[in-house]
N, C-alpha and C positions, 0 to 999 in steps of 0.2 A: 252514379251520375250518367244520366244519356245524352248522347248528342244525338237530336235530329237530322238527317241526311236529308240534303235538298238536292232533287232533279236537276238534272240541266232542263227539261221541260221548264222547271220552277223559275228558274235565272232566264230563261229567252222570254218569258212570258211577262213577269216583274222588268226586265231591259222594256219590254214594249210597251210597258202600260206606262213609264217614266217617258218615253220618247214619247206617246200622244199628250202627256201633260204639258212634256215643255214646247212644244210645238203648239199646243192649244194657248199657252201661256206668252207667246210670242204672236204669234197670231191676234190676240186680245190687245196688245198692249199696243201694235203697228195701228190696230184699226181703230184702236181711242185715242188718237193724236199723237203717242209717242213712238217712236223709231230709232233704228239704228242707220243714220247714214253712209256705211262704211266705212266714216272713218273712226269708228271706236265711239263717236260723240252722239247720246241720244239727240233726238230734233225733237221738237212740239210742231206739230200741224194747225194751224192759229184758223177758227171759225172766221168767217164772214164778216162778224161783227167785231173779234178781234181784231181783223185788216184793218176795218173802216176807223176802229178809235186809236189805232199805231198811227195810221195816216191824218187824221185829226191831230195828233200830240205834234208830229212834224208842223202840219200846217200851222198849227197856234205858233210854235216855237218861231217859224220866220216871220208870221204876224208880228209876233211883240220886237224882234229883232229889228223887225223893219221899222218901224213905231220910232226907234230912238238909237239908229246906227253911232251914234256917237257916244255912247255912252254906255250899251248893252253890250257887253263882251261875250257873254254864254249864259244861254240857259238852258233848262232842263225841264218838260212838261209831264206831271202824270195823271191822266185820266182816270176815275176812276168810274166805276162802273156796277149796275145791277139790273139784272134783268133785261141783257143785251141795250141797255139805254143810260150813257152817259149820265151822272150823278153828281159831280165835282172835279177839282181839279187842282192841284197841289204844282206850282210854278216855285221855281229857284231859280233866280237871277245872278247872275254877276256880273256885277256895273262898275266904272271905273270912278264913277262917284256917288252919292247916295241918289235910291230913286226918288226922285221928287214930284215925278206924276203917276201912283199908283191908283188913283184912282179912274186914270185913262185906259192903263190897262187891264184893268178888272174890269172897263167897257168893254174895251177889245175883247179880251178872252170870253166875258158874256153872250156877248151879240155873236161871233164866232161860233161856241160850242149850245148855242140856245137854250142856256143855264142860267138860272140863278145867281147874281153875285155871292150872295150870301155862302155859296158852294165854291166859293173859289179861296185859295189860298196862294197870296203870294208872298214870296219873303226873300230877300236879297242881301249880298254879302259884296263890298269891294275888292274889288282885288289884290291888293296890298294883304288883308286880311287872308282871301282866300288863300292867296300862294304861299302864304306865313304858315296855316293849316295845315294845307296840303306837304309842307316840306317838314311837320313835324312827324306824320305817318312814317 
């Protein structure tokens, strides 16, 4: 049985060619959106376009909130998306009693995100319900 002897030339050269990987490997990953923010948590760096439809999901959301402050307790908007061009939109509502003008706000949300009704989905739960839900998690 033989053992191969390896250099120390062998070992500082193998250490170095692992240190330009993972530094190339870091490097890559900071410049395609993901990061280390220092605190242990990667970030995402969100494109342009992702700004513009985070900020669109807000905006709808006080839309429809404002629409019917009496009765919209929370909602939740998701945009969805293809080819940096809004697609649809999937809305959950929580009302304190059933929504009864959905078809108002499937204008709103329409005319807003300059979509198609037909792309939109809304669906809504009371809250009675909701918190019965939520407290069985």
């Amino acid at each position: 049985m033989s053992h191969k002897k390896f250099s120390k030339k062998t070992f500082v050269l193998s250490g170095a060619v692992l240190a330009i990987i993972l530094c190339a490997a870091f490097y890559f990953g900071v410049h395609s959106g993901k990061g280390n923010n220092g605190n242990g948590i990667i970030t995402y760096a969100e494109t342009p376009f992702e700004r513009e439809r985070h900020l669109k999901e807000i905006e709808l959301k006080k839309i429809l909130c404002e629409s019917d402050k009496e009765n919209i307790v929370e909602t939740w908007v998701y945009l969805g998306s293809a080819d940096d061009k809004i697609t649809g939109a999937n809305i959950f509502i929580v009302c304190n009693e059933e929504i009864t003008n959905k078809d108002e706000l499937m204008t709103l949300a329409s005319e807003s995100l300059n979509i198609d009704s037909e792309n939109i989905c809304i669906d809504s739960m009371d809250v009675k319900t909701f918190t019965s839900n939520e407290k069985e998690r």
